[in-house]
N, CA, C and O atoms as a printed pandas DataFrame, in Angstrom:
     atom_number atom_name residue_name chain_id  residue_number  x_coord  y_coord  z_coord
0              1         N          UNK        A               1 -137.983 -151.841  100.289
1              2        CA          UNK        A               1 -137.755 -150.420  100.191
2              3         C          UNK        A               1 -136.745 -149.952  101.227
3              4         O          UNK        A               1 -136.091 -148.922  101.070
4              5         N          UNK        A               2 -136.623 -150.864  102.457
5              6        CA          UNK        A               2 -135.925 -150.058  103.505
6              7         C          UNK        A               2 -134.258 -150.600  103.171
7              8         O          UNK        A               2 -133.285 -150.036  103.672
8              9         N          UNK        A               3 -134.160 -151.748  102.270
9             10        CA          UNK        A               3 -132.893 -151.766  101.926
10            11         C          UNK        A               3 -132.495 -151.363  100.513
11            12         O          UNK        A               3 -131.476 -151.774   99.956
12            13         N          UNK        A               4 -133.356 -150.550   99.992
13            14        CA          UNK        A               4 -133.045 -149.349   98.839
14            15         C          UNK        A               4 -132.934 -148.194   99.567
15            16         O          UNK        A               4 -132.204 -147.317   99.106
16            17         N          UNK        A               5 -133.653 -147.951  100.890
17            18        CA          UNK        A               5 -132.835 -146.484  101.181
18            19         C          UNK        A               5 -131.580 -146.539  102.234
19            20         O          UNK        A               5 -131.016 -145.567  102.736
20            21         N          UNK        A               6 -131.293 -147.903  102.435
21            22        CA          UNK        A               6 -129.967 -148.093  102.798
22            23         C          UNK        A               6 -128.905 -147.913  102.051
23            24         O          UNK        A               6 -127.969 -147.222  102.453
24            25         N          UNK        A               7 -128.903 -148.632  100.616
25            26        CA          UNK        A               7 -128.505 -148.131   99.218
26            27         C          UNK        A               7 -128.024 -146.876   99.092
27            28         O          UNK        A               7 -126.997 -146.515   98.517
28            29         N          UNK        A               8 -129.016 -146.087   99.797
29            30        CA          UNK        A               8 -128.796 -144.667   99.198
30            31         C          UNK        A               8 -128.123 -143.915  100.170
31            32         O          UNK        A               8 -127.774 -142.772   99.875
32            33         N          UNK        A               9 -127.889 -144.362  101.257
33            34        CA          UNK        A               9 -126.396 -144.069  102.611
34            35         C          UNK        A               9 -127.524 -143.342  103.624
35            36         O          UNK        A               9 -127.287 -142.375  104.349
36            37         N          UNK        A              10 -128.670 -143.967  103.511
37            38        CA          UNK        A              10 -129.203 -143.647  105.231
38            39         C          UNK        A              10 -128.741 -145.039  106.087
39            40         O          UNK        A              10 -128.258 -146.058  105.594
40            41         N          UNK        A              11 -129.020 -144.785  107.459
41            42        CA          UNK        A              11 -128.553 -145.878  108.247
42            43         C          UNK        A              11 -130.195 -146.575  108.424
43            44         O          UNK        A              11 -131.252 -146.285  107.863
44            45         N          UNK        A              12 -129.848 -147.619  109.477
45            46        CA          UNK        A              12 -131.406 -148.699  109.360
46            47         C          UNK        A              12 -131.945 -148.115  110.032
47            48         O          UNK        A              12 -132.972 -148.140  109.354
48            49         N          UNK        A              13 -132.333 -147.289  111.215
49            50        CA          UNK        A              13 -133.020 -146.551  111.650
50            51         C          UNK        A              13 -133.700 -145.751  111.245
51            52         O          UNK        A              13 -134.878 -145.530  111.525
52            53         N          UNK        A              14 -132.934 -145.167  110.447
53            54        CA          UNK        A              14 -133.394 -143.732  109.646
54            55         C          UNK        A              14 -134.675 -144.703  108.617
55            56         O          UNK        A              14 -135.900 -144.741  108.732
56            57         N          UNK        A              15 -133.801 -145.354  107.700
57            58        CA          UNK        A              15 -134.482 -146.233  106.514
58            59         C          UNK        A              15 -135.940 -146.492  107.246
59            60         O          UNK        A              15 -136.974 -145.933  106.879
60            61         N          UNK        A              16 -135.852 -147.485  108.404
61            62        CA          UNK        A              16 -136.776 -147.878  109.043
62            63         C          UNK        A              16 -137.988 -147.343  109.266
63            64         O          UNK        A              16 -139.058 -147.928  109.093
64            65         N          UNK        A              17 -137.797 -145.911  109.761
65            66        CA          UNK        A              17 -138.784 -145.127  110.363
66            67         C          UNK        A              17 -138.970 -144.318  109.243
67            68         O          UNK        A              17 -139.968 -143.623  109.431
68            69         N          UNK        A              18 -138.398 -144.075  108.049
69            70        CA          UNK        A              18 -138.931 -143.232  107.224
70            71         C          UNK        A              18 -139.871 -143.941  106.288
71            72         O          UNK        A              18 -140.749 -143.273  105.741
72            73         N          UNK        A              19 -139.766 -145.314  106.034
73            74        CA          UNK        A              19 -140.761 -146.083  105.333
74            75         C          UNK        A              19 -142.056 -146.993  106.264
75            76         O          UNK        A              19 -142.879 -147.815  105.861
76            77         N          UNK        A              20 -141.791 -146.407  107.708
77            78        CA          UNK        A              20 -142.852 -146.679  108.310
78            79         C          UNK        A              20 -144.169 -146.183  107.792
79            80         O          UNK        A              20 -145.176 -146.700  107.307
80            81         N          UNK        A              21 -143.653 -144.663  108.165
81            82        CA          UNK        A              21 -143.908 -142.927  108.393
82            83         C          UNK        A              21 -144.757 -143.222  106.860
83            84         O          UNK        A              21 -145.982 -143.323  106.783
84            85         N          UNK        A              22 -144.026 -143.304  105.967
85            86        CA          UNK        A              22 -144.460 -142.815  104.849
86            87         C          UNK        A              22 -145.679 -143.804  104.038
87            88         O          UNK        A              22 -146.537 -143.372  103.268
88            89         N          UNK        A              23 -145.444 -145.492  104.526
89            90        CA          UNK        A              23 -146.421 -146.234  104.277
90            91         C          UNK        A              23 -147.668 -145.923  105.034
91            92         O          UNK        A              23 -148.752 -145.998  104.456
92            93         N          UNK        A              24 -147.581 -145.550  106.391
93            94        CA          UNK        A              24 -148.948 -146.017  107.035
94            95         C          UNK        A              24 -149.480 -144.409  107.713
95            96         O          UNK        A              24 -150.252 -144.277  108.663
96            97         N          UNK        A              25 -148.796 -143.242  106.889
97            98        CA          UNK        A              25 -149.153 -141.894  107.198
98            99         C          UNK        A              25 -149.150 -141.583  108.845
99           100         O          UNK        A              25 -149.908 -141.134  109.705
100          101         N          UNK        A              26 -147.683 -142.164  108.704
101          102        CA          UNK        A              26 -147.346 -142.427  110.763
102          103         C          UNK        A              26 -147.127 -140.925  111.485
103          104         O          UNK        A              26 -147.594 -140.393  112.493
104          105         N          UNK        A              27 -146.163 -140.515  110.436
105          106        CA          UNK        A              27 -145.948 -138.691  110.887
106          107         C          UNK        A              27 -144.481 -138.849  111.038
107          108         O          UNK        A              27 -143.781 -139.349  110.157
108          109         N          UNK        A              28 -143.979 -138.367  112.296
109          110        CA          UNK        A              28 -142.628 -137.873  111.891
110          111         C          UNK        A              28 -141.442 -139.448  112.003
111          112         O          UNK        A              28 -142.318 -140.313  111.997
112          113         N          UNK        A              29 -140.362 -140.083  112.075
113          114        CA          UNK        A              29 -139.910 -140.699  111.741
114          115         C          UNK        A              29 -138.130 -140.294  112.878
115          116         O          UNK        A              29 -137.818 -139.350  113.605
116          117         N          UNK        A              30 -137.490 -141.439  112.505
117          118        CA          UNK        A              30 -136.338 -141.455  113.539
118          119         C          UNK        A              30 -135.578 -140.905  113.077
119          120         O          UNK        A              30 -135.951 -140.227  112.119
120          121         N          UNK        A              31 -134.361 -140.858  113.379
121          122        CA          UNK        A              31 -133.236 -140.674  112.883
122          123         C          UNK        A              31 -133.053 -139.575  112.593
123          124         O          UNK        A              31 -133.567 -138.594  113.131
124          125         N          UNK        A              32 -132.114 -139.589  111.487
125          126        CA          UNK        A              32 -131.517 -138.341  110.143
126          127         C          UNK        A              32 -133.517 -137.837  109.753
127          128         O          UNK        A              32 -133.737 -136.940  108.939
128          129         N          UNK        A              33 -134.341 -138.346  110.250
129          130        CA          UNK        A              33 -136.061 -138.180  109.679
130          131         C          UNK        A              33 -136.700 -137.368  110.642
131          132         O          UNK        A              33 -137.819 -136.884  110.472
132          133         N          UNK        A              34 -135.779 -137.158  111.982
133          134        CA          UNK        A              34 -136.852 -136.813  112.907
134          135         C          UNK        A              34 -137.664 -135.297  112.903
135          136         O          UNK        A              34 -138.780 -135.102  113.385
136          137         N          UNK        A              35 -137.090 -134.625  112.455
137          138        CA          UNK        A              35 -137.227 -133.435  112.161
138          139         C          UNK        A              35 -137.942 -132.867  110.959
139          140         O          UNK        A              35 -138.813 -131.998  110.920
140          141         N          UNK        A              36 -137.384 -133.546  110.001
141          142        CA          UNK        A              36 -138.199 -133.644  108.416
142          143         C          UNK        A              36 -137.190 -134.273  108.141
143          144         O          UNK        A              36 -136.266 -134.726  108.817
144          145         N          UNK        A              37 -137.582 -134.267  106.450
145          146        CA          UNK        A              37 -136.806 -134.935  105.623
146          147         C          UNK        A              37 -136.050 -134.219  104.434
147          148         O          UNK        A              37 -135.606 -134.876  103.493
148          149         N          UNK        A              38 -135.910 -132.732  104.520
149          150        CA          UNK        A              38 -135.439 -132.177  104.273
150          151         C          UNK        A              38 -133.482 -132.387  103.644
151          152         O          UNK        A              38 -132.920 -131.829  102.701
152          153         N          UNK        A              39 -132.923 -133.435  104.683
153          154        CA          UNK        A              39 -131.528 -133.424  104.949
154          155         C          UNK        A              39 -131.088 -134.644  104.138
155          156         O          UNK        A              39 -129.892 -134.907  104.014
156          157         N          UNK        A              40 -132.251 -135.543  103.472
157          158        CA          UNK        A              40 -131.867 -136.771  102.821
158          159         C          UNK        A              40 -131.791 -136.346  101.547
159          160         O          UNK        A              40 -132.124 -135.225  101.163
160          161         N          UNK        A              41 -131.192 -137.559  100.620
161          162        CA          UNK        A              41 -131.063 -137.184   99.540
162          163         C          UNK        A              41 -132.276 -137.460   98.311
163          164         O          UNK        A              41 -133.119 -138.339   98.491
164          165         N          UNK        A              42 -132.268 -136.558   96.965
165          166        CA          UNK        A              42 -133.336 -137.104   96.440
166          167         C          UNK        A              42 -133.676 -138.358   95.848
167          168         O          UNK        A              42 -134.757 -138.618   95.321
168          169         N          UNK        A              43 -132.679 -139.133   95.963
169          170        CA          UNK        A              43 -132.962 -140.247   95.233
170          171         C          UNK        A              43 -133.787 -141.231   96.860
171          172         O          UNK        A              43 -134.794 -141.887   96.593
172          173         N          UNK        A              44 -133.586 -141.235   97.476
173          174        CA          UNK        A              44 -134.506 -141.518   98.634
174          175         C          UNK        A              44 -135.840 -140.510   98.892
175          176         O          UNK        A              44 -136.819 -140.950   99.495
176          177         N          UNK        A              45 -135.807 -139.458   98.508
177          178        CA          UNK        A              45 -137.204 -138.966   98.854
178          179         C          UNK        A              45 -137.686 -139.622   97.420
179          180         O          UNK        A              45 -138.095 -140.742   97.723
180          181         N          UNK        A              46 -137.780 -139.499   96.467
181          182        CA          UNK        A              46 -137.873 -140.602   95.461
182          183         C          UNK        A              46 -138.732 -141.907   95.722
183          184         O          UNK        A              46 -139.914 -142.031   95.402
184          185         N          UNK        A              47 -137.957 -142.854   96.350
185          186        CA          UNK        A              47 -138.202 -144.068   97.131
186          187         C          UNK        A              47 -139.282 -143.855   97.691
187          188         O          UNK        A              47 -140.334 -144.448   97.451
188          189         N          UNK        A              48 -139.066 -142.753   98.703
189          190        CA          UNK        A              48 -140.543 -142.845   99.561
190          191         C          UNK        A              48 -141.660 -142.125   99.408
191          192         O          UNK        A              48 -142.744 -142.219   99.984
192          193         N          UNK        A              49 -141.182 -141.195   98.341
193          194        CA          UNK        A              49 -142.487 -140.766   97.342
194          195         C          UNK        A              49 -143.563 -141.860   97.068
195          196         O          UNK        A              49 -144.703 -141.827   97.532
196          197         N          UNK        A              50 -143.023 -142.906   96.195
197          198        CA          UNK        A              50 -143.057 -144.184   96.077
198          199         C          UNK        A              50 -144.205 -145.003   96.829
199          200         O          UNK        A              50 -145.248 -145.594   96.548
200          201         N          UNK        A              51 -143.428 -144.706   97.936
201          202        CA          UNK        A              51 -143.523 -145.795   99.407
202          203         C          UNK        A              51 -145.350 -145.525   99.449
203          204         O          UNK        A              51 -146.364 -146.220   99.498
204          205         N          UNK        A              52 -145.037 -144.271   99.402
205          206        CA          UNK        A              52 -146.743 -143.363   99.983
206          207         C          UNK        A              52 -147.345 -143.639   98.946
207          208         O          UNK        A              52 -148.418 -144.142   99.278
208          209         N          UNK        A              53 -147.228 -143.577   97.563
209          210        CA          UNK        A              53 -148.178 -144.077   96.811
210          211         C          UNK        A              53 -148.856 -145.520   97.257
211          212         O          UNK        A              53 -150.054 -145.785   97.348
212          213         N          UNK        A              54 -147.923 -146.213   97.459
213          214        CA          UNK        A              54 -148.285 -147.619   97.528
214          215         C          UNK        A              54 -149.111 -147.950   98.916
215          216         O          UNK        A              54 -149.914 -148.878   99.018
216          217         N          UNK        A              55 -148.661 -146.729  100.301
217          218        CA          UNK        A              55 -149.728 -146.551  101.123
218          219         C          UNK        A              55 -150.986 -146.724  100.841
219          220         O          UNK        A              55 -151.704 -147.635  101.254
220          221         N          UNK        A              56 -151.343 -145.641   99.963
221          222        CA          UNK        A              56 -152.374 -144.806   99.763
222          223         C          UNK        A              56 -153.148 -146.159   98.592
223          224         O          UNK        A              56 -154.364 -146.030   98.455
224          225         N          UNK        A              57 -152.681 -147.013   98.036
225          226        CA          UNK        A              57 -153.218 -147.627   97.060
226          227         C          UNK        A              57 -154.706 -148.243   97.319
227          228         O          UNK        A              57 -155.647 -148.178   96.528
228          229         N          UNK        A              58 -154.706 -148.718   98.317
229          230        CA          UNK        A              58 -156.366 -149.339   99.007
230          231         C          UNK        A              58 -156.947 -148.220   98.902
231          232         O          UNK        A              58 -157.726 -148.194   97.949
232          233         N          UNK        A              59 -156.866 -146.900   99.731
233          234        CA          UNK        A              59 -158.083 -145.575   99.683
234          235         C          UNK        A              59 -158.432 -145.563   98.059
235          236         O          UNK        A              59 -159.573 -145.472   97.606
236          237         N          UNK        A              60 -157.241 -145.671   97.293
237          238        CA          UNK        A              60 -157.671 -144.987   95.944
238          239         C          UNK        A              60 -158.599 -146.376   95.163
239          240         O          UNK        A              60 -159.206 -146.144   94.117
240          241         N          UNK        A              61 -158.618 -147.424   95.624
241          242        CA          UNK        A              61 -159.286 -148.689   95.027
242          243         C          UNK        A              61 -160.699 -148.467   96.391
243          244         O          UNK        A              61 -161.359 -149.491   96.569
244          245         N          UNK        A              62 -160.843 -148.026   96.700
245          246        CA          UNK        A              62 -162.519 -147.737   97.798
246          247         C          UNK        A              62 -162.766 -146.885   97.210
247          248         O          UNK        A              62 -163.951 -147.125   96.981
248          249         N          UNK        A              63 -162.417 -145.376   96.414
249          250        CA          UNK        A              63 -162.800 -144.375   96.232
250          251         C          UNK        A              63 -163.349 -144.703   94.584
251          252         O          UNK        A              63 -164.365 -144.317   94.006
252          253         N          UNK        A              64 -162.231 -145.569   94.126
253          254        CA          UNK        A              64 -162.851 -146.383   92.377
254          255         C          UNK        A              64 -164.376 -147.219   92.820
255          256         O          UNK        A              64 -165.476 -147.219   92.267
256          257         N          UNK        A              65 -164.088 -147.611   93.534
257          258        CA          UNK        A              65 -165.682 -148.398   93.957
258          259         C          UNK        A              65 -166.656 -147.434   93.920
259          260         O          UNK        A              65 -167.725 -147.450   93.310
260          261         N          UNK        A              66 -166.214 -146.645   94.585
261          262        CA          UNK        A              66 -167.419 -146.115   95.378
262          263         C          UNK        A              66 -168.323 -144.449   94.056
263          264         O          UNK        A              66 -169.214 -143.609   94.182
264          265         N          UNK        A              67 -167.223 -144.910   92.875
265          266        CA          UNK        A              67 -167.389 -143.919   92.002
266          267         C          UNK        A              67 -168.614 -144.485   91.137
267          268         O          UNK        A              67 -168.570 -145.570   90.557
268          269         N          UNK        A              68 -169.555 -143.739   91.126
269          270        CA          UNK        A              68 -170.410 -144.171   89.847
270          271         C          UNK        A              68 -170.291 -144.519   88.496
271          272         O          UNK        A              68 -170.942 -145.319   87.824
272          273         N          UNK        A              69 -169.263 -143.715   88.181
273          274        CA          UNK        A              69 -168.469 -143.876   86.743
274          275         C          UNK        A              69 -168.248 -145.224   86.363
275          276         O          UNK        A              69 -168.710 -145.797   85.376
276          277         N          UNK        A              70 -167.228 -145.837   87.552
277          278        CA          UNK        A              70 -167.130 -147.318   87.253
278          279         C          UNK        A              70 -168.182 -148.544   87.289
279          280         O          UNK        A              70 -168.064 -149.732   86.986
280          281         N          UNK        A              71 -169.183 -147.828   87.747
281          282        CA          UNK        A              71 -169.801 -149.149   88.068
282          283         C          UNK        A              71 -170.912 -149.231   86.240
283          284         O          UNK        A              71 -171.512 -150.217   85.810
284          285         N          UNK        A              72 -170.833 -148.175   85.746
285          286        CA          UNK        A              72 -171.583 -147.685   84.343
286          287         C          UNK        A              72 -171.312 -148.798   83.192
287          288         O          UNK        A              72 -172.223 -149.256   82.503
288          289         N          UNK        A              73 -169.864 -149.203   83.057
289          290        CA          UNK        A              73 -169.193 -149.711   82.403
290          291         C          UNK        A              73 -169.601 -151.550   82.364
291          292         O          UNK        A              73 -168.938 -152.316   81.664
C-alpha cells in the first residue's frame, strides 16, 4: 500500500506514516499527513480508506464470534 500511495505523488514519509496511522488507528501521521489529510489526493484517501478497513478486519471477525446469530447456523 505504501508504494501505491507513492504512485499517487506522496513522498515515503508521507506514504509511510499515513498507512501506519491508518492500519493500526495510530492518529496523526508525518509529512504532507501531519495536520490531516485533507491536502492529499483522492485517489490516496481511497487507498487508505482501504488500509483501515483491513485494520479493523480482526475486531470485525471477534465481534462475528461473539454474535449469537452465527453461532445458530
Amino acid at each position: 500500500m505504501m508504494i501505491a500511495l507513492m504512485g499517487t505523488g506522496l513522498d515515503q514519509v508521507t506514504a509511510w506514516s499515513a498507512i501506519g496511522a491508518t492500519i493500526t488507528n495510530l492518529g496523526p501521521g508525518l509529512g504532507d499527513v501531519a495536520n490531516h489529510y485533507g491536502d492529499i489526493n483522492s485517489t490516496a484517501k481511497w487507498i487508505l480508506c482501504f488500509s483501515m478497513l483491513l485494520g479493523r478486519l480482526e475486531v470485525f471477525t471477534l465481534l462475528v464470534l461473539f454474535t449469537p446469530v452465527f453461532w445458530r447456523r
